[in-house]
C-alpha positions as CSV (number, residue, x, y, z in Angstrom):
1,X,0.0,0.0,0.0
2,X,1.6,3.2,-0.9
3,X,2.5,5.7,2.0
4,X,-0.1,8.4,1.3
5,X,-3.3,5.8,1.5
6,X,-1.7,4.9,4.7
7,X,-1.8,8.1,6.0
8,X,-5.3,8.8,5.3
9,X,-5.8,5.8,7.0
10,X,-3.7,6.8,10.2
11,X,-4.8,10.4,10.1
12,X,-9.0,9.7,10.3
13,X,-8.1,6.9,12.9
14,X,-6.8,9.8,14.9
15,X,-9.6,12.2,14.7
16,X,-11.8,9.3,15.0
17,X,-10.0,8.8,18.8
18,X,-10.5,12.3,19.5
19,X,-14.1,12.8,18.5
20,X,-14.1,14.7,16.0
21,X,-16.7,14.3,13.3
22,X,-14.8,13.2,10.4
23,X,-15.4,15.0,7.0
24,X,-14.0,15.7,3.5
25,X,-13.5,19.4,4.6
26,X,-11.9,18.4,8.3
27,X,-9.7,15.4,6.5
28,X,-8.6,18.0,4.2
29,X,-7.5,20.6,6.1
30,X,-5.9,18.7,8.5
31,X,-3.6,16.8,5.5
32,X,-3.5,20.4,3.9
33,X,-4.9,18.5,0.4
34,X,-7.9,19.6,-1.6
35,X,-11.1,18.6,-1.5
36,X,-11.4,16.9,-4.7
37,X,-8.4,15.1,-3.7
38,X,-10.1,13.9,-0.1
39,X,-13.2,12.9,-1.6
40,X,-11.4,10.7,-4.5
41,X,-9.5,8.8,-1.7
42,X,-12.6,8.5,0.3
43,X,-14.0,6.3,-2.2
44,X,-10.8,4.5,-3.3
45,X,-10.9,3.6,0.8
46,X,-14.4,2.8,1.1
47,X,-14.1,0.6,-2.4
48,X,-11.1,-1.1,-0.6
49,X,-12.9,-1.7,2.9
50,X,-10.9,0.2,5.1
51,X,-13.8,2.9,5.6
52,X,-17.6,3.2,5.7
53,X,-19.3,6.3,5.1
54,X,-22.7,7.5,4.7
55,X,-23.8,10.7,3.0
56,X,-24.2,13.9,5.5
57,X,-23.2,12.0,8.5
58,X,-19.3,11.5,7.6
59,X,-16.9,8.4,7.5
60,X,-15.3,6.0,9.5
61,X,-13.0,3.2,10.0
62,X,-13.7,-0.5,9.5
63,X,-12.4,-3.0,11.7
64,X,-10.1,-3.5,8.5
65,X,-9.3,-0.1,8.8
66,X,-8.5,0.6,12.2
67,X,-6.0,-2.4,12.1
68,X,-3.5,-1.0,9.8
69,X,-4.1,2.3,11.7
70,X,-2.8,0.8,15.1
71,X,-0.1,-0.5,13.2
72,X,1.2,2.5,11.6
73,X,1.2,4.0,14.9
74,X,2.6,1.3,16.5
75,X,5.2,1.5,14.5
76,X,5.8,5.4,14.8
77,X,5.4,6.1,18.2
78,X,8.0,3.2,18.9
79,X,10.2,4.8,16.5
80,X,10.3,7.5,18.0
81,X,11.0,6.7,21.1
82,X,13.8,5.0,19.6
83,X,15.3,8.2,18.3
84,X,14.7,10.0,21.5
85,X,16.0,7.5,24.2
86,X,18.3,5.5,21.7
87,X,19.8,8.2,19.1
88,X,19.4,11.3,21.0
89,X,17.2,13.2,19.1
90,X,15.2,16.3,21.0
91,X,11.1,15.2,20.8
92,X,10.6,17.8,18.6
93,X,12.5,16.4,15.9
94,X,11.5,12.8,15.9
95,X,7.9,13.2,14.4
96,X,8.6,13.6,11.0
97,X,11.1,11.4,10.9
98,X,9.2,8.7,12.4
99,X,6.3,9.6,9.4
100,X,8.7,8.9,6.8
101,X,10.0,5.7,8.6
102,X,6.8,4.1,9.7
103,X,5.9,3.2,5.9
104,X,9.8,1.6,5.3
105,X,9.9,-0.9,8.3
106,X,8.2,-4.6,8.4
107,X,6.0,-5.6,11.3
108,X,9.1,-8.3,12.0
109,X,11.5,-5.3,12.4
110,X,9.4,-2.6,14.9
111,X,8.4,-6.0,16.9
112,X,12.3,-6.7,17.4
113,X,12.6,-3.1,18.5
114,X,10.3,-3.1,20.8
115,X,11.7,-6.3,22.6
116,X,15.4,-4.3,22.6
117,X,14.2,-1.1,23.8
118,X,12.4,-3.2,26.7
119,X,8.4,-2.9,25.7
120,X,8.0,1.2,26.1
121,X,4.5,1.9,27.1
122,X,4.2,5.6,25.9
123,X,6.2,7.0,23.4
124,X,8.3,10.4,24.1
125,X,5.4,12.9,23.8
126,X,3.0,10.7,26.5
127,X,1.0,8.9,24.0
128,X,0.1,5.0,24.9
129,X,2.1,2.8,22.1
130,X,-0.3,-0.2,21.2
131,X,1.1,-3.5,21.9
132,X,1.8,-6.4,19.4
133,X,-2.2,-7.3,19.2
134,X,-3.3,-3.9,18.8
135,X,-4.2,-2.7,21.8
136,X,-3.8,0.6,23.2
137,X,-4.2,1.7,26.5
138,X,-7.1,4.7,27.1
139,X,-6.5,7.5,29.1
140,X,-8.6,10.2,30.9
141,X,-6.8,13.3,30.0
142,X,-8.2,16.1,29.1
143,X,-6.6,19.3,27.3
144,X,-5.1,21.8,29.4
145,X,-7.4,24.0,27.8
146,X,-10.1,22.7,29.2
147,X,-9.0,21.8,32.7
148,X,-10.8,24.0,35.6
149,X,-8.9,26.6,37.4
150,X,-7.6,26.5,40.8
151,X,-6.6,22.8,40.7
152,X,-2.6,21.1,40.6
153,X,-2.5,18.7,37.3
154,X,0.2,16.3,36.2
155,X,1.5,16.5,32.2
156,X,-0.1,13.3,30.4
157,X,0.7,13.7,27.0
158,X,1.6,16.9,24.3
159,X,0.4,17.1,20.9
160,X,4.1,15.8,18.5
161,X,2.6,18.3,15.4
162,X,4.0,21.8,16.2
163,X,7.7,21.4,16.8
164,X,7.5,25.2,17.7
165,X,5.0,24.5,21.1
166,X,7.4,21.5,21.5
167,X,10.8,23.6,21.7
168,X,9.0,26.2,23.6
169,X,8.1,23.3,26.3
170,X,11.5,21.9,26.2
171,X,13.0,25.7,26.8
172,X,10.3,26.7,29.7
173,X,11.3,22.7,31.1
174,X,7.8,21.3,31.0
175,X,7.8,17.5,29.9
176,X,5.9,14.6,30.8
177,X,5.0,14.2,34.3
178,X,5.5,17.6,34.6
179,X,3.5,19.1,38.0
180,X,1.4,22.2,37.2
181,X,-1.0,24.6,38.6
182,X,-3.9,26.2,36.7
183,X,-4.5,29.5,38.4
184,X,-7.2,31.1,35.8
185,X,-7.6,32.1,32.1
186,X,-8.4,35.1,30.0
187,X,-11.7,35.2,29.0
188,X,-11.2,37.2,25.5
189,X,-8.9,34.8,24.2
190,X,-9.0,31.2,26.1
191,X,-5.5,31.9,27.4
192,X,-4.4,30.2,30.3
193,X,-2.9,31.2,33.1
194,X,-0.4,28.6,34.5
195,X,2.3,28.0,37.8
196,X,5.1,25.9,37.3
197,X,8.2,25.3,39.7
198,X,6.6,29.0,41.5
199,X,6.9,30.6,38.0
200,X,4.0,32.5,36.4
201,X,3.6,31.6,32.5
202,X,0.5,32.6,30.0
203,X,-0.5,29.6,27.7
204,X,-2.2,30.7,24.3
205,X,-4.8,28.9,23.8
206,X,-3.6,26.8,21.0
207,X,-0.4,25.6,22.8
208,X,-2.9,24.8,26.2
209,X,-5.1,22.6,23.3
210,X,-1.7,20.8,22.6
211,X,-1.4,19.7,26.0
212,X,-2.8,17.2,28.0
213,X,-3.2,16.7,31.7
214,X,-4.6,14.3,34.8
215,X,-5.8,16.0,37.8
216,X,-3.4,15.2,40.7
C-alpha cells in the first residue's frame, strides 16, 4: 500500500480517537490536500474496505481499517521513542522522521525493536504505544485548555505536530510528568494562566489545546 493511502488511513483513525466528526473538509484541512483530492481517496478507501461512510453523516474506519491504523502508529510512536532515548534526538525532531519511517519498516522489524528497547508503554510525547495485538491503553486526560482553574494537574501527554510548542516546552522545562497549577484564564482569548516550579507563565490557547493533563 503506498504511504499516502496509509496516512489517510492513520490520520482519520486519529480524529476518530479524539471525536471529531470526520469529513472531507476536516480530513482536508488537516492533511493540507484539496477537497477533490479527499473525496477521491474517500472512495478508493471505502471501495477497498478500510472505511464506511454514509452521505451527511461522515466516514469511518472499519475494523479492517482501524487495524493497519494501530499498526502505523505502533510503529511510529516506537520509532520514536527509539530516536529519542536510543539516538538522542530532542522530541521535537522525531515526528517527522518517524512519518517517513513508519511506511519503510516490516511488522518483524518494529516487533524486534520493541523487545530491545524493553516494551516502552508511551512513546516520548506521552502517547500510549499499542502493543503487538493492537491494543492501546485509554487515558482520561483532558486538554489543558479545558481543565478547571484553581486545581494542581500532572503532564499526560503533548500534541508531537508543532515542533514550535514542543521547543518552547522543552526551553520553559515542562515535559511529561510535569506538575502544574492552573491559576485562571483570560476570557477574550482562552489563554491560560499557569504555575510551574513557582513561575507565572501565559499559555495561548492553541499551545494549552496541545497539551494534555490528569488531575493530581
Amino acid at each position: 500500500m503506498k504511504s499516502t493511502t496509509e496516512d489517510y488511513i492513520k490520520h482519520i483513525y486519529l480524529l476518530q480517537a479524539s471525536g471529531i466528526r470526520i469529513r472531507t473538509s476536516v480530513l482536508a484541512e488537516l492533511m493540507h490536500i484539496s477537497m477533490p483530492s479527499v473525496s477521491e481517496m474517500v472512495k478508493k478507501l471505502t471501495d477497498s474496505g478500510y472505511i464506511s461512510s454514509r452521505p451527511y453523516h461522515g466516514f469511518k474506519l472499519t475494523r479492517q481499517g482501524e487495524e493497519l491504523a494501530l499498526t502505523l502508529i505502533r510503529k511510529h510512536r516506537l520509532l520514536e521513542y527509539f530516536m529519542v532515548k536510543v539516538l538522542n534526538f530532542e522530541w521535537e525532531e522525531v515526528h517527522q522522521e518517524a512519518e517517513k519511517l513508519e511506511h519503510a519498516v516490516s511488522e518483524k522489524f518494529i516487533n524486534s525493536l520493541e523487545k530491545v528497547l524493553g516494551y516502552p508503554e508511551s512513546d516520548p510525547h506521552g502517547h500510549p504505544i499499542p502493543d503487538i495485538r493492537g491494543k492501546i491503553k485509554t487515558r482520561n486526560s483532558i486538554p489543558l485548555s479545558e481543565a478547571p482553574a484553581g486545581k494542581y494537574y500532572t503532564v499526560s501527554s503533548v500534541s508531537d505536530r508543532s515542533e514550535e510548542i514542543l521547543k518552547y516546552l522543552k526551553d520553559i522545562g515542562v515535559q511529561i510528568n510535569s506538575k502544574i497549577k492552573i491559576k485562571g484564564s483570560l476570557s477574550f482569548d482562552g489563554s491560560v494562566i499557569m504555575y510551574y516550579k513557582k513561575k507565572k507563565y501565559l499559555f495561548s490557547r492553541k499551545i494549552a489545546q496541545n497539551i494534555f493533563v490528569n488531575l493530581n
